[in-house]
C-alpha positions in Angstrom: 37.4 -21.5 10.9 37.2 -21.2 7.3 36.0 -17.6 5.8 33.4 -19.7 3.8 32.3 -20.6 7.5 32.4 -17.5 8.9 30.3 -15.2 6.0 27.6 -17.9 4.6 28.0 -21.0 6.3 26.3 -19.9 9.1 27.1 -21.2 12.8 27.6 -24.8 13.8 24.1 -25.7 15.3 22.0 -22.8 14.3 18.6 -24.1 13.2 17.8 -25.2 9.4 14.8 -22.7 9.9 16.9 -19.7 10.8 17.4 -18.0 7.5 14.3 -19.2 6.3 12.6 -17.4 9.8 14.9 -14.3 8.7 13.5 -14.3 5.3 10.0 -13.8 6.5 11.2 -11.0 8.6 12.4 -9.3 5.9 9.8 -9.7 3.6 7.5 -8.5 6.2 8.8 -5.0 7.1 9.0 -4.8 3.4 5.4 -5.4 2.8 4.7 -3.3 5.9 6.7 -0.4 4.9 5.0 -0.5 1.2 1.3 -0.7 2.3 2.6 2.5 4.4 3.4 4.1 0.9 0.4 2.8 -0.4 -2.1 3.8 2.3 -0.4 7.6 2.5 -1.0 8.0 -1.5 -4.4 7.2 -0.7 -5.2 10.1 1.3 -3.5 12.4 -0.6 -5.6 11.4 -3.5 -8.7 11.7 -1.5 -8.0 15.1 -0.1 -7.0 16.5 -3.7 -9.8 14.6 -4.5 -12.1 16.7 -2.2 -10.6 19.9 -2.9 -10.3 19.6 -7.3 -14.2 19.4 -6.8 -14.7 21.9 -4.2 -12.6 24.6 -6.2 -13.4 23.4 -10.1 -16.1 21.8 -10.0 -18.5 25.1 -10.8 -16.3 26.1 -13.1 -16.7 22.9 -14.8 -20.6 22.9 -14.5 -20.3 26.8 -15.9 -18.5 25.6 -18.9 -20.7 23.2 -19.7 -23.5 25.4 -19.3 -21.7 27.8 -21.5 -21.3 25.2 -24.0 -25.2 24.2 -24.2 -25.8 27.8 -24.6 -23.4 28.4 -27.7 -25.2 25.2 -29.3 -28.4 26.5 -28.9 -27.8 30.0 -30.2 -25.9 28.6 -32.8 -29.0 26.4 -33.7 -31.6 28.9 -33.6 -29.8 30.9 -36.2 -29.0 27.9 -38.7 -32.1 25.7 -37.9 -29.4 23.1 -39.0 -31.0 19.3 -38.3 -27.4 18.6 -37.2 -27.0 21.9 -35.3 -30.2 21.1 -33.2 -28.6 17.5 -32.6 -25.4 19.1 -31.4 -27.7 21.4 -29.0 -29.7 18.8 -27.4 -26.8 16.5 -26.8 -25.0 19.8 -25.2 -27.7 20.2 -23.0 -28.3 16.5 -22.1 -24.6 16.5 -20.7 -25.3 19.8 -18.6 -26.2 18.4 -15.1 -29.9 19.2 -13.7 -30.2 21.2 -11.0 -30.8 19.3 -7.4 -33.9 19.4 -5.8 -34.8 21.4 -2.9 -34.3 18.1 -1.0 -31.2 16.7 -2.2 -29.5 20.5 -2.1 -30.3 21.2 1.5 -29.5 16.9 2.0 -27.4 17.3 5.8 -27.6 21.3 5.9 -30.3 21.4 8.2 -29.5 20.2 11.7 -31.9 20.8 14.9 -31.1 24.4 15.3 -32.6 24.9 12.0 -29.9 25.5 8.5 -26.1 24.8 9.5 -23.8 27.3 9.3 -22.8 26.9 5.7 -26.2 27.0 4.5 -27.2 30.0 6.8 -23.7 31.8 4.5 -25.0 30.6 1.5 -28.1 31.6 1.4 -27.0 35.1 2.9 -24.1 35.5 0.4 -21.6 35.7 3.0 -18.3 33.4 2.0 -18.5 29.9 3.2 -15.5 28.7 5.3 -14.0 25.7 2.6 -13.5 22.5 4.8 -10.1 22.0 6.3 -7.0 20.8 4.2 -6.1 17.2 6.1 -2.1 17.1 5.1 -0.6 14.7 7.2 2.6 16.1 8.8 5.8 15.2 9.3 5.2 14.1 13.2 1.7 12.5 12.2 3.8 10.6 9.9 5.9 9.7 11.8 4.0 8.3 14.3 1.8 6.6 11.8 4.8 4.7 10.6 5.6 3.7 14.1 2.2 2.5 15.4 2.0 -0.2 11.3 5.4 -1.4 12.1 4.3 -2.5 15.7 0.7 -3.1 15.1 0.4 -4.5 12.0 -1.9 -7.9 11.5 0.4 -9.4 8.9 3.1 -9.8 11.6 0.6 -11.6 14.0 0.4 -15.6 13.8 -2.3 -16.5 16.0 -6.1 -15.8 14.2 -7.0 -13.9 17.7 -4.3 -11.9 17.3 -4.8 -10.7 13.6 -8.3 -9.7 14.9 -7.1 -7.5 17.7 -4.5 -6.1 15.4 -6.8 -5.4 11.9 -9.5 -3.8 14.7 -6.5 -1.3 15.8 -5.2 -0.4 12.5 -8.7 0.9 11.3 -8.6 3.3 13.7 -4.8 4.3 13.1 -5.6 4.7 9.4 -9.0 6.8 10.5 -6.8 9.4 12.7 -4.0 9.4 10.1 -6.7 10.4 7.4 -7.6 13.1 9.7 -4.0 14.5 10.1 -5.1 13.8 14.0 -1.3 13.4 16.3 -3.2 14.0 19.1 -5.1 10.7 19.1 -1.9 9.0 17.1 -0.4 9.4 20.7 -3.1 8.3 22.6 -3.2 5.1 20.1 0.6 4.7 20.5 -0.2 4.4 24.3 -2.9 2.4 24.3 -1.0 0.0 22.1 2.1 -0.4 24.1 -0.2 -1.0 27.3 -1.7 -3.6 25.9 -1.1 -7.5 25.4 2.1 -8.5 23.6 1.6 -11.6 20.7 3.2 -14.7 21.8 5.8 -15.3 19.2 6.4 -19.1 18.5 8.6 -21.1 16.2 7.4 -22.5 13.1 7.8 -25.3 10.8 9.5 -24.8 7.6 6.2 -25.7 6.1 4.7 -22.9 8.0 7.1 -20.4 7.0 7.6 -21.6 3.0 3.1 -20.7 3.0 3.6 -17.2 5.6 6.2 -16.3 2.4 3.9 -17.2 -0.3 0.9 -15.2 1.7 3.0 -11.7 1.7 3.9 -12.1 -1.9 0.2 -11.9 -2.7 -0.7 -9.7 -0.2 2.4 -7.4 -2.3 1.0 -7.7 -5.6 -2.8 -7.0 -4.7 -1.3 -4.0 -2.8 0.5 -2.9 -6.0 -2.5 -3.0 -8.0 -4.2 -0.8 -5.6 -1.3 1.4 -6.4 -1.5 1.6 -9.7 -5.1 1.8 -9.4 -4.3 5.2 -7.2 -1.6 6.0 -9.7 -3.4 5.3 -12.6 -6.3 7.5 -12.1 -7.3 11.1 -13.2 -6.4 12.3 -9.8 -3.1 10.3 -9.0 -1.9 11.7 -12.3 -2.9 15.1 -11.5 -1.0 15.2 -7.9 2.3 13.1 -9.5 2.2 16.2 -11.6 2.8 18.3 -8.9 3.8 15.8 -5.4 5.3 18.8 -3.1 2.5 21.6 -4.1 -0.7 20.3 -5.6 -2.7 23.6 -3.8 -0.3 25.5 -6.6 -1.3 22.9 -9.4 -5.2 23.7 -8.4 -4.8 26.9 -8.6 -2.8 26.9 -12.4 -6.1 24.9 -13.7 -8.4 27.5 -12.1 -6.5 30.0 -13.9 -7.0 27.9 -17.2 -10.6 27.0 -16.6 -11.5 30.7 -15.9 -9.6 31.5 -19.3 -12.2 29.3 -21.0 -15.0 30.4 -19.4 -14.1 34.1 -20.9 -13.6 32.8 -24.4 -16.8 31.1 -24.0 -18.5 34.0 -23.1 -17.4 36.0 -25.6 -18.4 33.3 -28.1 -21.6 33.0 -26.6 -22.2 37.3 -26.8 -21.2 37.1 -30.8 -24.5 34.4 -31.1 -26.8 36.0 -29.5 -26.4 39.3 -30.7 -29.1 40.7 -32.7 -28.6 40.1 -36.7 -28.3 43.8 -38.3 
């Protein structure tokens, strides 16, 4: 046997289809593996998400507050056309305040207030809703329970069904952070019915190739969507400790509230 034989010629009656069948392998785990990336970005941008407006988002709301206050001291002391202009735009961009309605929207349950209205209202702290952080097990076992149960790898329409119906509620308890049901899905899923594998044409395979490279490159524009936006950029900033990240533009937004402040005491000061 030749070495050209033995490294790329490939075995005396192995099927024209092989490599071609081993191509679509490949290119599947690879697709699989990147909408893994993809769809673990996506929660961490959500939960940063959550928590950037949860921690800044009244001091963002006092700072423009502040800010509609300077322009209208500053306008009743000039009575400058374009002073008053600059006032009523600064408080145009200052959001209302909610209704009694909308504020209390899903705080009242049928004992009465929930919990975190009850604190409100009373002054006491209110408990800040879990940080979901997939770890390294949940990870894990997320990875484990795509690569097996993914619909991309199924070739029957029945199949891809069964399989898209089970990977919603894999990516639901992964958002969650929950192993515990992870397990329980990893169980479920190796009880149940294994897809019949069959051969296919080389027509077949040439169009399943053609599928996953479009299926790639609409999954990497929902990456750079992800990446691309003002919270993608803010946790690439800071991947391995976003809570420290948050608390660094706290510390910058609380700066500017002072100097506002101050500003705003100068203004309003009585003319001697």
């Amino acid at each position: 046997m030749s070495v050209d034989q033995g490294v790329g010629g490939g075995s005396e009656g192995e099927r024209p289809e092989a490599r071609l069948e081993q191509a679509v392998r490949v290119a599947e785990q690879a697709l699989i593996e990147f909408e893994i990336a993809v769809e673990t970005f996506r929660v961490e941008v959500e939960n940063f998400s959550r928590l950037h407006h949860q921690r800044l988002g009244p001091m963002y709301a006092r700072l423009d507050e502040l800010d509609a206050q300077i322009a209208e001291a500053r306008a009743a002391r000039t009575g400058d056309p374009e002073d008053l202009r600059r006032a009523q735009e600064a408080r145009a961009a200052v959001m209302p305040m909610p209704g009694v309605d909308e504020l209390f929207h899903d705080w009242v349950d049928s004992d009465g207030l929930s919990a975190e209205a009850a604190a409100m209202l009373t002054d006491r702290p209110v408990q800040p809703p879990k940080r979901v952080r997939p770890s390294d097990e949940v990870r894990k076992l997320y990875r484990e329970l795509v690569r097996q149960a993914h619909p991309d790898l199924a070739r029957e329409e029945g199949e891809r069904q069964r399989r898209e119906e089970f990977i919603t509620r894999v990516n639901a308890a992964y958002a969650r952070g929950d192993e515990a049901l992870l397990r329980e899905l990893s169980e479920e899923w190796a009880a149940g019915p294994v897809a019949e594998v069959r051969l296919s044409e080389s027509e077949e395979l040439y169009a399943r190739l053609e599928w996953l490279s479009d299926r790639k490159e609409m999954l990497s524009g929902a990456a750079r969507e992800l990446e691309d936006s003002a919270i993608g950029a803010m946790l690439r900033m800071a991947p391995d400790d976003p809570d420290r990240l948050l608390e660094e533009i706290a510390e910058q937004l609380l700066a500017q509230v002072s100097e506002r402040e101050a500003e705003l005491a100068v203004l309003v000061r009585p003319v001697q």
